[in-house]
KEGU-72596 format. One record per residue (C-alpha): residue in three letters; z, y, x. Coordinates in steps of 0.5 Angstrom, whole numbers, m for minus. Layout:
! KEGU-72596
<pt r="Ala" zz="Z" yy="Y" xx="X"/>
...
//
This chain:
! KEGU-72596
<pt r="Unk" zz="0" yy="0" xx="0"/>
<pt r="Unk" zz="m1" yy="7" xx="2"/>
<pt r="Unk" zz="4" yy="12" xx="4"/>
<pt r="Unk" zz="0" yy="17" xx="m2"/>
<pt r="Unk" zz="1" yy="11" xx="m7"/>
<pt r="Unk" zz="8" yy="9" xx="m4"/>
<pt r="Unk" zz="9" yy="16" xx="m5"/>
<pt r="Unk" zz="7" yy="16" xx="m13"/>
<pt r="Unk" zz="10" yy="9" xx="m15"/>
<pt r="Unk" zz="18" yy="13" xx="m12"/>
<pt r="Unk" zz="16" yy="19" xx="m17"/>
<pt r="Unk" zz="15" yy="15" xx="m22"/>
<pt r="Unk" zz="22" yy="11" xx="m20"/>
<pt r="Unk" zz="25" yy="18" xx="m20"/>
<pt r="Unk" zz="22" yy="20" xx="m25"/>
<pt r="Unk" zz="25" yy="14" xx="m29"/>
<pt r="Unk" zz="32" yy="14" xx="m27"/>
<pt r="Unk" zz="32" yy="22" xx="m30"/>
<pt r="Unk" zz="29" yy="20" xx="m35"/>
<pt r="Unk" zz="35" yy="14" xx="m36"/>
<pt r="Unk" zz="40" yy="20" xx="m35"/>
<pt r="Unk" zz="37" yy="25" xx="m40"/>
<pt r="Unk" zz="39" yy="20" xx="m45"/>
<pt r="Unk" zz="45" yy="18" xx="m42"/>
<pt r="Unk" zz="47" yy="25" xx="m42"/>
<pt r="Unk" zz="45" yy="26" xx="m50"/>
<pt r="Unk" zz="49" yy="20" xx="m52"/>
<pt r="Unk" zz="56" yy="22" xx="m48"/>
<pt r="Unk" zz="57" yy="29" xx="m46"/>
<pt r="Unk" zz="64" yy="27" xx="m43"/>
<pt r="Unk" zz="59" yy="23" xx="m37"/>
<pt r="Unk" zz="54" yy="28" xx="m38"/>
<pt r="Unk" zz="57" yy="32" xx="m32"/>
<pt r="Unk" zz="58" yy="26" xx="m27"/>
<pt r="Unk" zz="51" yy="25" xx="m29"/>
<pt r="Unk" zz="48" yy="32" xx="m28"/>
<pt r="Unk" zz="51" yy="32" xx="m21"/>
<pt r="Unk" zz="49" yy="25" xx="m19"/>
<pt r="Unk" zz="42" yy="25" xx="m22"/>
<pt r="Unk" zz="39" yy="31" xx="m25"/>
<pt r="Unk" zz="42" yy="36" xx="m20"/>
<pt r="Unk" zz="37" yy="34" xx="m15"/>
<pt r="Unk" zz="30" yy="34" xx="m13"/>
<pt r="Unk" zz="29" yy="27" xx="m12"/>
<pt r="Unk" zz="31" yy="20" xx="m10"/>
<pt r="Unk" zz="32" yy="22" xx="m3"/>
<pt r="Unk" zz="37" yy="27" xx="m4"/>
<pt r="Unk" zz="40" yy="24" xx="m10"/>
<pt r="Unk" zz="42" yy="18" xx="m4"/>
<pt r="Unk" zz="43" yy="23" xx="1"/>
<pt r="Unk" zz="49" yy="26" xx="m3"/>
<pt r="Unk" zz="52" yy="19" xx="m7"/>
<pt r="Unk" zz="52" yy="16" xx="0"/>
<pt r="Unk" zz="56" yy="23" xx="3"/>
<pt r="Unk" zz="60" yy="21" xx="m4"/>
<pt r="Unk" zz="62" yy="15" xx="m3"/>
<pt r="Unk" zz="63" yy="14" xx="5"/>
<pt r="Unk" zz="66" yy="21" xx="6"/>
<pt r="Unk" zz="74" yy="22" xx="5"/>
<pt r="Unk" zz="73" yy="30" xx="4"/>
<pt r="Unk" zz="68" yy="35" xx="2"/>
<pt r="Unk" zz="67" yy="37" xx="11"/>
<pt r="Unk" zz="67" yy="29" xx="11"/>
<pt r="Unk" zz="62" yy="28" xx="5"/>
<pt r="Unk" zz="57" yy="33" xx="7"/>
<pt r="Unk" zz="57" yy="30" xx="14"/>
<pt r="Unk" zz="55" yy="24" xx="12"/>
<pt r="Unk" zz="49" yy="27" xx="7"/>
<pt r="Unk" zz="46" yy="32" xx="12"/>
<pt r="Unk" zz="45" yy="26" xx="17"/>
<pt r="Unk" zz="42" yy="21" xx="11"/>
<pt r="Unk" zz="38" yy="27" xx="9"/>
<pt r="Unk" zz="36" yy="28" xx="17"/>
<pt r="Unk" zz="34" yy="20" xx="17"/>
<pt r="Unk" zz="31" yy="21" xx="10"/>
<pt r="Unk" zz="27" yy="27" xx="12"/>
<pt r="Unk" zz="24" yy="24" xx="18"/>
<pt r="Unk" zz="23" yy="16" xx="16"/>
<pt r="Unk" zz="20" yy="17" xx="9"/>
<pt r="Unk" zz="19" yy="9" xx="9"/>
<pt r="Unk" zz="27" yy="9" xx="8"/>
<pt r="Unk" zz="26" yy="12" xx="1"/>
<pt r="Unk" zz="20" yy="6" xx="0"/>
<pt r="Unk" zz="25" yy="1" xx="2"/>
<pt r="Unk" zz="31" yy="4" xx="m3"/>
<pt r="Unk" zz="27" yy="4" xx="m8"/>
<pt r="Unk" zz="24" yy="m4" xx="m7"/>
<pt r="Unk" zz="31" yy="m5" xx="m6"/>
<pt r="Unk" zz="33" yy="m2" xx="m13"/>
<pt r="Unk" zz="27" yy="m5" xx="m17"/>
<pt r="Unk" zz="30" yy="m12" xx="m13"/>
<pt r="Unk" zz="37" yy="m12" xx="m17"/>
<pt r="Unk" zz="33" yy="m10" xx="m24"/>
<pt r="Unk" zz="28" yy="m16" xx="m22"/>
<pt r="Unk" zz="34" yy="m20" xx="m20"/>
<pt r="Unk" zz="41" yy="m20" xx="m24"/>
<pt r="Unk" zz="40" yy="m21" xx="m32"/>
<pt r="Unk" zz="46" yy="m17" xx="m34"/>
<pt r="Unk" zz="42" yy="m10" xx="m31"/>
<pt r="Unk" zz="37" yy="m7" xx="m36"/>
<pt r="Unk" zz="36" yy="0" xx="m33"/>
<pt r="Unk" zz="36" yy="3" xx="m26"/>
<pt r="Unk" zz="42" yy="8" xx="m27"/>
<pt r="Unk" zz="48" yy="4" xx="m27"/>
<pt r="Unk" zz="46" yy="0" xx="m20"/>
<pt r="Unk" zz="44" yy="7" xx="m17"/>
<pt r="Unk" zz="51" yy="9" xx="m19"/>
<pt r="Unk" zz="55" yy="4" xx="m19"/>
<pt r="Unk" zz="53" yy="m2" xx="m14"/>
<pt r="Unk" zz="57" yy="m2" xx="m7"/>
<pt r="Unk" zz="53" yy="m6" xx="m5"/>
<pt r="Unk" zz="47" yy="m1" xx="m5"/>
<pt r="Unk" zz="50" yy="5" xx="m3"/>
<pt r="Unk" zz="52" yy="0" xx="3"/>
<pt r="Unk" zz="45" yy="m2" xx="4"/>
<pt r="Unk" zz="43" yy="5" xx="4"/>
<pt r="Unk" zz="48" yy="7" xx="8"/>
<pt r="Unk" zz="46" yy="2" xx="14"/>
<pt r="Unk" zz="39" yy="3" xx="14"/>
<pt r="Unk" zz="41" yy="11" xx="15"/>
<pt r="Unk" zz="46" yy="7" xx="21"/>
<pt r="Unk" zz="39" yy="4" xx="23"/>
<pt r="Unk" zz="35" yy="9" xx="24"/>
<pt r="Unk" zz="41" yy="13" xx="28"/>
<pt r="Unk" zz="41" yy="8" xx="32"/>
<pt r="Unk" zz="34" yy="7" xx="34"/>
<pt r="Unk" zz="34" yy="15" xx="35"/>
<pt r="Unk" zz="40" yy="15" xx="40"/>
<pt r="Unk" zz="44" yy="17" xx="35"/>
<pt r="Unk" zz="50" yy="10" xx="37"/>
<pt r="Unk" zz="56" yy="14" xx="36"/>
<pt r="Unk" zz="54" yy="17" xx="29"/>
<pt r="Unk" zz="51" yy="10" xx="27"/>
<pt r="Unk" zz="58" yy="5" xx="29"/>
<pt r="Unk" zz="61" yy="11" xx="25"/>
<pt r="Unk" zz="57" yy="9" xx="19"/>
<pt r="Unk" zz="59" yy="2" xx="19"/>
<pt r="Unk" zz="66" yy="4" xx="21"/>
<pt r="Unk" zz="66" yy="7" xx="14"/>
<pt r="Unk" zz="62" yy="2" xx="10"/>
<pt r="Unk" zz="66" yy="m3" xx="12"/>
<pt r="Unk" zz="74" yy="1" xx="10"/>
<pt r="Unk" zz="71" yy="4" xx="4"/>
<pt r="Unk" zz="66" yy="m1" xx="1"/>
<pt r="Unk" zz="68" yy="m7" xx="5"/>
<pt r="Unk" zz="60" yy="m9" xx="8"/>
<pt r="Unk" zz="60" yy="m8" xx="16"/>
<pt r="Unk" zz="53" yy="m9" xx="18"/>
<pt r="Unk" zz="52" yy="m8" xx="26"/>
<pt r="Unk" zz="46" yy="m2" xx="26"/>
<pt r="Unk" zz="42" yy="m7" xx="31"/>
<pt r="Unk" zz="40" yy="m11" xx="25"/>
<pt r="Unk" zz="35" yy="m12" xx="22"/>
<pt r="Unk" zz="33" yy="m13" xx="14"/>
<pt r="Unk" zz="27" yy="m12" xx="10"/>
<pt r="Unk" zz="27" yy="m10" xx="4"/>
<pt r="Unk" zz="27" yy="m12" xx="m4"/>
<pt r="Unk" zz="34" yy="m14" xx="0"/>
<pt r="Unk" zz="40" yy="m15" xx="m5"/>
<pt r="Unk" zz="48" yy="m15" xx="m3"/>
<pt r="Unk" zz="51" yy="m17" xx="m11"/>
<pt r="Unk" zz="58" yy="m17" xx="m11"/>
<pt r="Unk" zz="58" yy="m14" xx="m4"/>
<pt r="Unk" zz="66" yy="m15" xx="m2"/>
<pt r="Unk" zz="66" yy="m18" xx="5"/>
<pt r="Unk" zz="60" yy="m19" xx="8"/>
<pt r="Unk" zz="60" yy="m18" xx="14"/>
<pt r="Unk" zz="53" yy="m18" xx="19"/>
<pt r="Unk" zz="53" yy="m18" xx="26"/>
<pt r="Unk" zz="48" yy="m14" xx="32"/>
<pt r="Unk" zz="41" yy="m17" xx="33"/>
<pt r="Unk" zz="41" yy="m21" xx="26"/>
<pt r="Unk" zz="33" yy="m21" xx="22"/>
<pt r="Unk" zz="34" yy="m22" xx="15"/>
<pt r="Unk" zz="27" yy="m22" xx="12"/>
<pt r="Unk" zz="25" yy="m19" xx="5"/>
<pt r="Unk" zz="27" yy="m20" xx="m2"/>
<pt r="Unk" zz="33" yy="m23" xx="1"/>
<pt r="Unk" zz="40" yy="m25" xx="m3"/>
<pt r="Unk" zz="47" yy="m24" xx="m1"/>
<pt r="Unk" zz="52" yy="m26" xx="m5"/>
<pt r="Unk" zz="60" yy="m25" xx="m4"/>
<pt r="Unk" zz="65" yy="m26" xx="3"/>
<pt r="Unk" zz="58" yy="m28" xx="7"/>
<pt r="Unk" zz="58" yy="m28" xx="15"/>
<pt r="Unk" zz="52" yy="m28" xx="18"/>
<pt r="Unk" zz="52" yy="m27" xx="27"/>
<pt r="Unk" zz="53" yy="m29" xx="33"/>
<pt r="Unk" zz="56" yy="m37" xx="35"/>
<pt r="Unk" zz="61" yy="m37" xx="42"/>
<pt r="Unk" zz="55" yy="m41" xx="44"/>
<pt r="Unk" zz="52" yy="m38" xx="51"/>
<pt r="Unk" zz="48" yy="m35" xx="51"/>
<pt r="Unk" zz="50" yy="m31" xx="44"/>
<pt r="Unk" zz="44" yy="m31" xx="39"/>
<pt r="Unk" zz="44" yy="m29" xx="33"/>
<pt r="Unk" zz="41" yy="m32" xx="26"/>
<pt r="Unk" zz="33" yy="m31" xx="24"/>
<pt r="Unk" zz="33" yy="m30" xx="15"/>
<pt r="Unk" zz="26" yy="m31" xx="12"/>
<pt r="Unk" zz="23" yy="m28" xx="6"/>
<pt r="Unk" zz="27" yy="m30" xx="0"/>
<pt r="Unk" zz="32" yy="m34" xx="1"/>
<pt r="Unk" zz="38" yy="m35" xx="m3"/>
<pt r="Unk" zz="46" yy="m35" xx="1"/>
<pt r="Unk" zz="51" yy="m36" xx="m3"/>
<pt r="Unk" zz="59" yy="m34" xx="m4"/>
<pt r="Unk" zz="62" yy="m35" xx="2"/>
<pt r="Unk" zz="57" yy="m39" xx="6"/>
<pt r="Unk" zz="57" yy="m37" xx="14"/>
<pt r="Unk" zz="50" yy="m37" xx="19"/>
<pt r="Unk" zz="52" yy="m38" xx="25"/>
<pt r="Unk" zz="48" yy="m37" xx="32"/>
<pt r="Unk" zz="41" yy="m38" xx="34"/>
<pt r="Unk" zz="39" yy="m42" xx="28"/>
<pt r="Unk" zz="33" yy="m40" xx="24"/>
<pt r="Unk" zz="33" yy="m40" xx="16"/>
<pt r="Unk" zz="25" yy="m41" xx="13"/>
<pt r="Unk" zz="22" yy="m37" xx="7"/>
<pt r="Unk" zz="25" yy="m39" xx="0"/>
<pt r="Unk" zz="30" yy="m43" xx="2"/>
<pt r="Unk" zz="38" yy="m44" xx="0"/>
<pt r="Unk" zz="44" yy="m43" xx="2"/>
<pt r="Unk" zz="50" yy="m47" xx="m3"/>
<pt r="Unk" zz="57" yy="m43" xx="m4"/>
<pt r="Unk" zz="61" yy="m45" xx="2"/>
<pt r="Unk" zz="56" yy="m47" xx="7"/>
<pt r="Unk" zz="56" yy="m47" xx="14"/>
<pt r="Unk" zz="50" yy="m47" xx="17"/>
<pt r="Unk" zz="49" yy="m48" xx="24"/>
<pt r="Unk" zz="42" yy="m51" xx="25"/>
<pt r="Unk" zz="35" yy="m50" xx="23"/>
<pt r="Unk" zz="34" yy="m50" xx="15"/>
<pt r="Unk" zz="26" yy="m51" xx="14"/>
<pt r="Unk" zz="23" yy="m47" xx="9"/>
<pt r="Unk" zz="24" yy="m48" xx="2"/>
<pt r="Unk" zz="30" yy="m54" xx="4"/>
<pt r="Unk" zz="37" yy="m53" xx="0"/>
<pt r="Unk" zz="43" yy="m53" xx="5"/>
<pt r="Unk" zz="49" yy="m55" xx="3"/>
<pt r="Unk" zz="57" yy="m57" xx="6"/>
<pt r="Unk" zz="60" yy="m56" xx="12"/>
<pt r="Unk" zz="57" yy="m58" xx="16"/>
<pt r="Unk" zz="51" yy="m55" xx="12"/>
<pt r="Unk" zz="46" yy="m62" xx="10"/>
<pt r="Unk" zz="40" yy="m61" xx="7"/>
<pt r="Unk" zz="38" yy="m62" xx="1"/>
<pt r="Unk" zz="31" yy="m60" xx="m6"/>
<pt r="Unk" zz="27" yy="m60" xx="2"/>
<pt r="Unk" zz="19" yy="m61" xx="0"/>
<pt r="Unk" zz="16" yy="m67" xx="1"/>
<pt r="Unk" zz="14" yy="m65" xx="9"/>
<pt r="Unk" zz="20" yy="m62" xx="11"/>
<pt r="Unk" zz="24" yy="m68" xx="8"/>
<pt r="Unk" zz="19" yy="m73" xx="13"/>
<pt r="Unk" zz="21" yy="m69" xx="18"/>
//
């Protein structure tokens, strides 16, 4: 897609998400002004994340603005984190049954504002900018209960649901349309040297699963709750137990 459709298509993903808060607004006053501060006071998805992550990982105005004037710093110049947001917001409608709309996500999953707040830490970290990069994942971690290392890597259509106590370690590559349930470790073994884990495309990891070292997780694969995983899943196997045993694998990986 080009950068004049991406940029059309986050319009009208904007243009909605106004248009939810109009409604909102209308049928509860009392809500309205949260609404009008959040949504309707700014110009665009940019800005309107650039301020809610200000929001939530700030624990004063000085501390709340800081934060919003490096995110809007990092959104200003990579507008390709606008895109991945945006997929990210349309994944978790896409995803969870129990969400209709786009506002109540934006608003109210942590797990979001935490994504979004890492991939602010990304570019920071990719800039040079390392001290303010660990200090969004310091707050993250205290405030929202997320720590992802800055040096990860993650795609985008990614979905962090329930998002307490996940924990993503440096150098680990999580692919895209990626889902993440609660109380998830993914990083580095004791094993020399260190490495870390590979995620690909659509996969599932569920509550409380662990991936652990130099271990590559293939496209559309499983992760059951619990598992701890520290070999190889081949694309479309399930892994199940600790230690993980594989399970559901296509024919292919299943001969293998």
């Amino acid at each position: 897609m080009t950068a004049a459709a991406n940029a059309t298509t986050d319009d009208r993903l904007w243009q909605a998400i106004r248009d939810e808060a109009q409604r909102a607004v209308a049928s509860d006053p009392v809500f309205g002004a949260s609404l009008a501060e959040a949504v309707l006071d700014h110009d665009d998805l940019a800005a309107a994340l650039a301020a809610l992550i200000g929001r939530r990982l700030g624990g004063n105005v000085a501390e709340q603005a800081r934060f919003a004037a490096f995110s809007r710093d990092a959104f200003r110049a990579a507008p390709d984190l606008i895109e991945a947001s945006a997929c990210d917001l349309r994944a978790i409608v896409r995803s969870d049954p129990a969400i209709a709309s786009l506002l109540a996500p934006l608003l109210h999953f942590k797990g979001y504002v935490a994504l979004q707040a890492w991939r602010v830490s990304n570019w920071l970290w990719r800039h040079d900018h390392r001290d303010a990069a660990l200090l969004f994942q310091n707050e993250a971690s205290n405030v929202l209960q997320v720590s992802i290392h800055p040096a990860a890597s993650i795609g985008s259509s990614v979905y962090l649901d329930h998002a307490t106590g996940i924990v993503i370690g440096a150098d680990v590559v999580i692919g895209d349309e990626v889902t993440i349930l609660q109380n998830v470790s993914i990083g580095r073994s004791s094993e020399l040297p260190p490495r870390s884990p590979r995620i690909g495309r659509g996969v599932f990891i569920g509550a409380g699963a662990s991936i652990l070292g130099n271990v590559s997780i293939g496209d559309l694969a499983k992760i059951g709750a619990g598992t701890v995983v520290t070999s190889d899943v081949p694309v479309g196997c399930t892994a199940v137990g600790n230690p993980a045993r594989l399970t559901n694998c296509p024919e292919p990986a299943s001969a293998a």
